[in-house]
N, C-alpha and C positions, 0 to 999 in steps of 0.2 A: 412418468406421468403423462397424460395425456398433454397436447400441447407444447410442450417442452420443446423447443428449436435444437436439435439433439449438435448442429452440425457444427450451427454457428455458437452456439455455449463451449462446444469442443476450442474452438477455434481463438475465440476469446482466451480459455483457462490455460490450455496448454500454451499460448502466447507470453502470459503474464507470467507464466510458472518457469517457463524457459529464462524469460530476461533478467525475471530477479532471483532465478539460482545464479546467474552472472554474475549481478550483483551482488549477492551473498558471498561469491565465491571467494574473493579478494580477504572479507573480515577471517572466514573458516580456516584458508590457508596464511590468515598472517603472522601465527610464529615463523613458519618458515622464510616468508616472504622478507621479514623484519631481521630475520638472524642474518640471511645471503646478503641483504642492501645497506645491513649495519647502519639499522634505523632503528626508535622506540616502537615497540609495536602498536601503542596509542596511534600513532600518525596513520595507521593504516586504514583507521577509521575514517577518516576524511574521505576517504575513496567513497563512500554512503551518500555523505554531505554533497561531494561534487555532482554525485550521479541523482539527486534529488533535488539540488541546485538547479541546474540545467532542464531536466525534468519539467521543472515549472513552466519554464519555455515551448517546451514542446509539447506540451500539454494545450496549452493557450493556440499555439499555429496549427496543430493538425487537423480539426477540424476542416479546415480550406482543403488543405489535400485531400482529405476523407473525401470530400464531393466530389472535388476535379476527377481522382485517381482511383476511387475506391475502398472501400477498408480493407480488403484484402491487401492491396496493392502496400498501404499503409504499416500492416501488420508486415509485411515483407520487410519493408524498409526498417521495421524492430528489431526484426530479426536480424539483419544486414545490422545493425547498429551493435546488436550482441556478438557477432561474427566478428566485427572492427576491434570490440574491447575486446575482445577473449586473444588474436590475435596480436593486438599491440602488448597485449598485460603479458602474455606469453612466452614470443619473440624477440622484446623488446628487455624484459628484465630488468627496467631500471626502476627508477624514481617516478623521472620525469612521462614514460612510456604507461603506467601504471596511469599516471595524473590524465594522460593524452586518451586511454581509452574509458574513466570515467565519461571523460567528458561524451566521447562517443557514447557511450551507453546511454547519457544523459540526453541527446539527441531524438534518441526512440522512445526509452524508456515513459515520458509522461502522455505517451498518446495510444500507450496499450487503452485505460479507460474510455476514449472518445471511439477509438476501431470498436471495441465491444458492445458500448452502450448503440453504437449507429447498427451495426446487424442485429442486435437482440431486439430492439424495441420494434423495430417494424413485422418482426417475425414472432416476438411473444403477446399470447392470448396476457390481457391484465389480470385474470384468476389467477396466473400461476408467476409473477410477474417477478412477486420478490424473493423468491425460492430461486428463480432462474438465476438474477444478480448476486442472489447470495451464493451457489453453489461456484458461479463464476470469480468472486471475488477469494475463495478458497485459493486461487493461483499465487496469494500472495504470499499467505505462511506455508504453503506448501512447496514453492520456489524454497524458502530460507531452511525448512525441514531437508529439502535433497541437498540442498550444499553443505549444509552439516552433519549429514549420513553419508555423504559420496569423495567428499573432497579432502579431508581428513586424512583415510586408508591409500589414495591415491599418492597422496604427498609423502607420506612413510612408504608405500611399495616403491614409489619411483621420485617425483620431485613435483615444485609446486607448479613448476611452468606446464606441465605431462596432466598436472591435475585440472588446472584449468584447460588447458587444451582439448583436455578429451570433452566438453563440450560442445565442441564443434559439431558433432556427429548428431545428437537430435536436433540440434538447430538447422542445418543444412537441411538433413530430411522433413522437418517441419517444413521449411523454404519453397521441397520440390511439391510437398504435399499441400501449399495454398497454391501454388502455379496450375492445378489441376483445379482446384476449386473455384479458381478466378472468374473462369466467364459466367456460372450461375451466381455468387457472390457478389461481385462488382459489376452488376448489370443495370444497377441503377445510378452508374458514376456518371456525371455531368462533365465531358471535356472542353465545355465551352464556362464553366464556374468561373470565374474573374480571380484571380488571385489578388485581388487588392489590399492596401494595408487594413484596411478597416474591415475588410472582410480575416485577416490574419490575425487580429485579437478580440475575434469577434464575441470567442468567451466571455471575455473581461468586458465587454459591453454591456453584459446583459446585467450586470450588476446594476447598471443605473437602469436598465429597462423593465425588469424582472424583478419584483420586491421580494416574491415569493424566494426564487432562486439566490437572492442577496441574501435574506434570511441564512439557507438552507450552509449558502457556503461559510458564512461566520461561524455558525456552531460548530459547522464539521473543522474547522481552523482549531478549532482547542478542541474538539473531539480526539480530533490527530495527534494534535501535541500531547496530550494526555494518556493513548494508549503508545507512544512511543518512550516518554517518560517512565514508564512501568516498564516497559522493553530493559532500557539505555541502564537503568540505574537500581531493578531488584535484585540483582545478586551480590553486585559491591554493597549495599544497604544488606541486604540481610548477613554477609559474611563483617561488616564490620560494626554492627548495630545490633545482632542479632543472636552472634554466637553460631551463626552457622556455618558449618564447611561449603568448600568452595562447591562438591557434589551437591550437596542437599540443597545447597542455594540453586543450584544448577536445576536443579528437578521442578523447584517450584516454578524456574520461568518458566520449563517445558509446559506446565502444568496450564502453566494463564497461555500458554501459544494453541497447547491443543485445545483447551476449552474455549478460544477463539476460534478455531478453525470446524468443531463439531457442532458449536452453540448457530454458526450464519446461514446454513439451512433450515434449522429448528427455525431460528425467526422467521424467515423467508416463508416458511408455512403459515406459522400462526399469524402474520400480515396480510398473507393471501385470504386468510379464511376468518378469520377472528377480530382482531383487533389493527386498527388502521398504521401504516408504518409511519405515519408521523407521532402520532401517540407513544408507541414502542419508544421512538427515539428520545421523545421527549423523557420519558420513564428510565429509561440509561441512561443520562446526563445525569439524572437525579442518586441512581445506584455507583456509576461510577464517580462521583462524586464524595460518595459516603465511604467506598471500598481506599479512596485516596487518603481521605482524612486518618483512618483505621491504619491504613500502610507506614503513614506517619507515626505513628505510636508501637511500632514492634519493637518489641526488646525480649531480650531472654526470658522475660517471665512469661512470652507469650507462647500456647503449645503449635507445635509443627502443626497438627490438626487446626486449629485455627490460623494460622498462617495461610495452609493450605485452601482453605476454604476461599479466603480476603483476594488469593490468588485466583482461583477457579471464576468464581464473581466480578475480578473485575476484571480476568478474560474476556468471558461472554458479553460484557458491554463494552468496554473500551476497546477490547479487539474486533467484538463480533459485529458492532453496527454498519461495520462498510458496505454489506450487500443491499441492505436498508439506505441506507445512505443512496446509492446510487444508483436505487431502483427509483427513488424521489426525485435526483434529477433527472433520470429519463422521465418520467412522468410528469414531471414543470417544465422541459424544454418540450416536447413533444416528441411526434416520429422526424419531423421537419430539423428538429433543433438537439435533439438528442445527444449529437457529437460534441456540438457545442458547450454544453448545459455540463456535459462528464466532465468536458478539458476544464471548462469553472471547475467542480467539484476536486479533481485533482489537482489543479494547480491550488485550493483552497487548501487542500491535505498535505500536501507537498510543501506547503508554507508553513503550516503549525509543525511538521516534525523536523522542521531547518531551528525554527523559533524557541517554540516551548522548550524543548530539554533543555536547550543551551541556557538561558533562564534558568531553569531550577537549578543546573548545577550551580552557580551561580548562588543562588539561594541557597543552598546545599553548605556553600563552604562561605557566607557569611551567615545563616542561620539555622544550619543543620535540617535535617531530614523533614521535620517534624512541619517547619514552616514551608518547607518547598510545597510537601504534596498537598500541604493544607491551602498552598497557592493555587494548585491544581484541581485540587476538588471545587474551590469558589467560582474558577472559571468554569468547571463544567458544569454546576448547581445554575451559574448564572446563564448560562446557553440557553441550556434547558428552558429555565424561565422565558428568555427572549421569545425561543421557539414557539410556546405555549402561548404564550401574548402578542407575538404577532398579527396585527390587524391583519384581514383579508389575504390569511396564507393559511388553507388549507391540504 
């Protein structure tokens, strides 16, 4: 479509899609990873938490760099951070190696959003604005999709350290391919930007300066938690609640991941053209709300077909609003503040999927299924609400 920054959306997607098939990668490969370090393969999971822990941090700081050094420069240093994990997780083989390259990954990891949202907004026409962010925010289940397509077959041909590994190879060449693109890209970088501390959480600032942007990041905190909650917890719920095989449980998450990942261009249109994306959002807060409560109630007497649907539905909101989401922060920080206003919005997302599941499980095993999600849907019913009633946040 006309308009569309073809180079810098590149540059964004393929960034976020690289890091968090990294990321992914650890979960994919941890039978093996669990069997070789004669550990519970549960603990592997942590690897997630660490790297979204940290994340938050560097979400909040990168902005500073993004001016000093460029986003380009920035997305390098992502890169460099996924190179750090994949080589410590690889080489390293332990426990503690594994623990040491979350952390790296978690380093880069929450400032993929601020690099993106800072080249897109100065370069996208607002017609086409939320299409742009949405097809950009595609990097995310699309990362998790290749590490669970690639890394699998790897680890049965050869082993898990060979499987991780071999992502080294588009990473690097991504690396040499922003070092070409640097000086048109990063030609608006400021080497005299002050690195100060106030300028290095200058995100989290804006919370008290930005009502709109305070708004935006609360909802999106249980939005996250919410579509992570559906992630972490429908296929144990539907195999032990539901009567379903470990497969068919398996098929339904696919089902809510790809109708997240098809549904955030669809929106990205119909926000450009139709109907306002604060509106959209607030109307998903409200649907995924309903699709939670509903989730709550599966039991055998419910058919696959309806299952399937509950899933598909609260795909498209729960998973699909991220592009919507972060075409609004660009749009409340401005061109000026863009980096800024993303690193809020990610470290605001980055917070609800540390929070909320961990809670519902919680809920889960003193009140069972039923109360959890029915916890979940109130927060996101009640977002929504917030959102909609917010004075003077348009």
């Amino acid at each position: 479509m006309r308009g569309i920054p073809v180079v810098a959306l590149l540059i964004g997607l393929i960034v976020q899609t690289l890091v968090t098939m990294a990321a992914y990668s650890i979960p994919a490969a941890a039978p093996a990873i669990a069997s070789e370090l004669k550990i519970a393969g549960e603990w592997v999971g942590i690897f997630i938490a660490i790297v979204y822990g940290v994340g938050m941090f560097s979400a909040v700081m990168s902005p500073s760099f993004i001016h000093r050094y460029g986003a380009v420069r920035v997305s390098q240093f992502i890169l460099l951070a996924g190179v750090a994990m994949i080589l410590a997780s690889s080489l390293g083989g332990t426990v503690v190696a594994l623990g040491a390259g979350a952390v790296l990954l978690g380093a880069g990891y929450g400032a993929t959003a601020p690099t993106s949202s800072h080249l897109l907004m100065k370069r996208t026409p607002a017609p086409v604005r939320n299409l742009v962010f949405s097809i950009r925010q595609i990097g995310v289940p699309l990362g998790g999709v290749l590490s669970g397509l690639i890394v699998p077959p790897l680890v049965l041909a050869f082993s898990w350290q060979t499987a991780i590994g071999a992502q080294l190879i588009p990473v690097l060449l991504m690396l040499a391919i922003l070092q070409w693109l640097r000086p048109t890209y990063d030609a608006d970088r400021n080497p005299a930007f002050e690195m100060r501390s106030a300028g290095v959480i200058g995100p989290l600032r804006l919370i008290k300066t930005n009502p709109a942007l305070r708004v935006l990041a609360a909802v999106c905190f249980f939005y996250a938690g919410a579509q992570l909650c559906f992630i972490a917890y429908m296929s144990v719920h539907l195999t032990s609640r539901a009567d379903f095989g470990l497969v068919a449980a398996g098929q339904m998450l696919a089902a809510y991941q790809i109708s997240g990942v098809i549904s955030r261009p669809i929106w990205g249109v119909i926000a450009d053209r139709w109907i306002a994306a604060r509106t959209m959002l607030i109307a998903m807060g409200f649907v995924m709300a309903t699709m939670a409560v509903m989730a709550g109630m599966f039991s055998p007497e419910w058919s696959h077909l309806s299952i399937l649907m509950v899933a598909i539905v609260a795909g498209a909101t729960a998973s699909g609003y991220t592009g919507l989401a972060f075409a609004e922060f660009g749009r409340l920080g401005g061109v000026d503040r863009a980096a800024e206003a993303a690193g809020l919005g990610a470290f605001a997302q980055l917070a609800g999927v540390m929070v909320l599941p961990t809670l519902f499980g919680l809920l889960v095993l003193v009140s069972g299924y039923e109360l959890a999600y029915g916890a979940i849907g109130f927060f996101a019913a009640v977002s929504a609400i917030f959102l909609a009633s917010a004075r003077g946040v348009k």
